[in-house]
N, C-alpha and C positions, 0 to 999 in steps of 0.2 A: 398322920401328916405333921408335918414342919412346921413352926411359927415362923414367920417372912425373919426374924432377928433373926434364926436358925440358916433358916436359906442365906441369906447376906453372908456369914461368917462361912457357910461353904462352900458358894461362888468365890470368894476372897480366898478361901484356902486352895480351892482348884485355878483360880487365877496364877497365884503362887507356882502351880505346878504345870502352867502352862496346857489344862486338861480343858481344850478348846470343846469338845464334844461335852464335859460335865458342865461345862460353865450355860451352854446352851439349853441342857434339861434343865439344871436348878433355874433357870430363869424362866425358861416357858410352863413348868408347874405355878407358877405364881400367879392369881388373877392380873389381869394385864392392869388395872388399876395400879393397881401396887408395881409391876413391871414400871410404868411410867414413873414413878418415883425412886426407882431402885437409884438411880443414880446421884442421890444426894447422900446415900445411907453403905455406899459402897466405898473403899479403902482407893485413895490416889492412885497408886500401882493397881490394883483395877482397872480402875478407868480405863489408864493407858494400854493394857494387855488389850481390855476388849477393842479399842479404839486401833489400835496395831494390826488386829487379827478380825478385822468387822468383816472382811469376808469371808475369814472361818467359821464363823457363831450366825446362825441359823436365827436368828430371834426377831419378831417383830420388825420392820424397817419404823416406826414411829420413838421405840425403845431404846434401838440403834441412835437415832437421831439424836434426841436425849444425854446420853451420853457420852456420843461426839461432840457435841453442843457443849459439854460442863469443860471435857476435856481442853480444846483448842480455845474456849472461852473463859476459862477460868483468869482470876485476877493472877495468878502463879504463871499461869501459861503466857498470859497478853507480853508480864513485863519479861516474859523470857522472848518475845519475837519482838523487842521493842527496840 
């Protein structure tokens, strides 16, 4: 098994490759603890992929939340709708 730092850097690399199905397994292997924090620990362009394609990814709706939440709330985001 993975270290969660192992997972993170191959969610971010399948994000990269727009591998909407891998992004979903590496995430759902993860104890959902650690899920609910993924999105502090995940790369901007991330973010946005999953947030773009959140009805392609299969994952938690609490997880989903989470990282729709960083995305559209971010201090980078606020002053780009400002």
């Amino acid at each position: 098994m993975f270290d969660s730092s192992s997972i993170i850097k191959m969610i971010d690399a399948a994000a990269t490759q727009k591998n909407y199905k891998e992004i979903e397994k590496l995430i759902n292997v993860m104890d959902i603890r650690v899920q609910h924090e993924i999105h502090s620990l995940l790369n901007e362009s991330t973010i946005e992929i999953i947030t773009e394609n959140k009805d392609n990814i299969d994952i938690a709706s609490s997880v989903k939340e989470h990282i729709i939440w960083l995305h559209f709330y971010s201090d980078k985001q606020i002053g780009k709708h400002i």
